[in-house]
N, C-alpha and C positions, 0 to 999 in steps of 0.2 A: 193757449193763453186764456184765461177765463176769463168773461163777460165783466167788466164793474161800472157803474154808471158813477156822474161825479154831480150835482145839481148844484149850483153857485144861485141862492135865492135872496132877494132884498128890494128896496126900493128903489128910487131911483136917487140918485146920489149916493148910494151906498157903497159903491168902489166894485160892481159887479164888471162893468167894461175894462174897469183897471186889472181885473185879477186872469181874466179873458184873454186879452193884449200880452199881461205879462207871462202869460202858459203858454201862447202862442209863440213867442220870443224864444220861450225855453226849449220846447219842441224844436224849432225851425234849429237852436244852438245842438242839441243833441241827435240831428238828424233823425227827429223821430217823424214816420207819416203820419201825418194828418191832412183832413181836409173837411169844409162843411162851411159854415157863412156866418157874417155880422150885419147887424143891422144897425143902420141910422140914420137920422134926421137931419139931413140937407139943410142950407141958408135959406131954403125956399119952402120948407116946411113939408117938405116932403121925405117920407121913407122911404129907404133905397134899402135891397138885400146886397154885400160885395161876397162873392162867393172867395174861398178859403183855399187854394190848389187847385183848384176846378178850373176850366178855361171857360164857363159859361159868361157871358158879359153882365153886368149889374145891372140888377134892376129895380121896376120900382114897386113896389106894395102897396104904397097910397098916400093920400094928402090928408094933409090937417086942415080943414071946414070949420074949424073954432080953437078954443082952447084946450078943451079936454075931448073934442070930436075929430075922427078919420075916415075919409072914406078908401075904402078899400079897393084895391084893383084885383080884382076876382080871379080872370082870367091871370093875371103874371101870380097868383097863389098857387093855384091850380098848377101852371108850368115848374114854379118850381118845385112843389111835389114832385111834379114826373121827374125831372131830373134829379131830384136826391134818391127816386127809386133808381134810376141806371146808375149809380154810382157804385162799383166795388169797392165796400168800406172792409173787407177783411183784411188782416194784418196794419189796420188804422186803424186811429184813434177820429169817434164825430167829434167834432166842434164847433159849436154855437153862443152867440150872441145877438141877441137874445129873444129867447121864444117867448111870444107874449099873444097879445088877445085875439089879434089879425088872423090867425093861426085857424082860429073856432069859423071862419066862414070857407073851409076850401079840405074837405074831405082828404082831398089827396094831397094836399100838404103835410096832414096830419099824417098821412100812411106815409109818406115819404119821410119824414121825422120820426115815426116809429122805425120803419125799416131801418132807418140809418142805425138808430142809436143799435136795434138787436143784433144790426149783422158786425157792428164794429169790434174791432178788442176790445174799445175801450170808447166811452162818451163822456164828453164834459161839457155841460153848456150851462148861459143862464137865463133865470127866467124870471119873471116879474113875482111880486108878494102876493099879485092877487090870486084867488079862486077859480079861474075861471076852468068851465071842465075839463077841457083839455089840459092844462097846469095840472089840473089836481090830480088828473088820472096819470102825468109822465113822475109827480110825486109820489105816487102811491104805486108803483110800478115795484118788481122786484128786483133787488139788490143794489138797490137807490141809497147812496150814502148823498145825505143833503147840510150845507152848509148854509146858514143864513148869516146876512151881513146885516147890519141894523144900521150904521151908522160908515161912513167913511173913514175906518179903521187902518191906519198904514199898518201895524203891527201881527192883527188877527187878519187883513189878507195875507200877509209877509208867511203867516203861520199855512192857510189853507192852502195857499200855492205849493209851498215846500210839500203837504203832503199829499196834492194830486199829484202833482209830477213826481214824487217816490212810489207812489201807488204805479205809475207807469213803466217806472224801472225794475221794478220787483221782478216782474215778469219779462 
């Protein structure tokens, strides 16, 4: 099966978690493996990772200290690097929501996120509009087909969904 990345990029409200949930749906319907995590913000303003097939328990990544400020929880970055590196992702598909800026303080997060996506058949995750270097360099990666949502589009996610998940049937 060869390698193909799938990157879902946009804002926030952009319908990236919508198109994420609904691949997930699709996969879990066509019995395809997958596995990898989602990420989100609690009633209590805190980031939680919920791992994707994995039996690891969810955890947390960090709190929100203001409005547009996080502090980060170092040490559960770091853990989960290591466990997305023990993970056999061959003959699966990684899946992410969403990789974002937390990411840039934890080395072996990042190794563990690369690992995932190079050893999987197949990777689809999403990740924020910003620049940040880690983003820029899983964008700039090769055989990176990138799709950006701009706006909460029912019709052009309706579109990119149909062709990640044909991209996965192909093969």
């Amino acid at each position: 099966m060869p390698h193909k990345t799938q990157i879902i990029i946009g804002d926030k409200g952009s319908g990236k978690t919508t198109a994420i949930n609904t691949i997930l749906k699709a996969l879990r319907a066509e019995n395809i493996e997958h596995a990898g995590f989602k990420t989100y913000f609690d009633d209590e303003k805190t980031l939680r990772l919920k791992w994707i097939n994995l039996v690891y328990p969810d955890m947390i990544m960090g709190r929100k200290t203001g409005s547009r400020s996080l502090k980060p929880s170092f040490e559960a970055l770091d853990l989960i690097g290591e466990r997305l590196i023990e993970v056999d992702f061959v003959n699966k598909i990684f899946i992410a929501d969403e990789i974002g800026f937390l990411e840039s303080f934890s080395r072996l997060m990042q190794e563990g996120i690369l690992r995932s996506i190079k050893r999987a058949s197949y990777a689809c995750y999403s990740i924020k509009a910003e620049n940040y270097p880690f983003l820029a360099y899983l964008k700039n990666m090769d055989g990176v087909q990138i799709t950006r949502l701009d706006n909460f589009n029912r019709k052009k996610i309706e579109t990119v969904i149909a062709r990640i998940i044909d991209s996965f049937k192909k093969d």
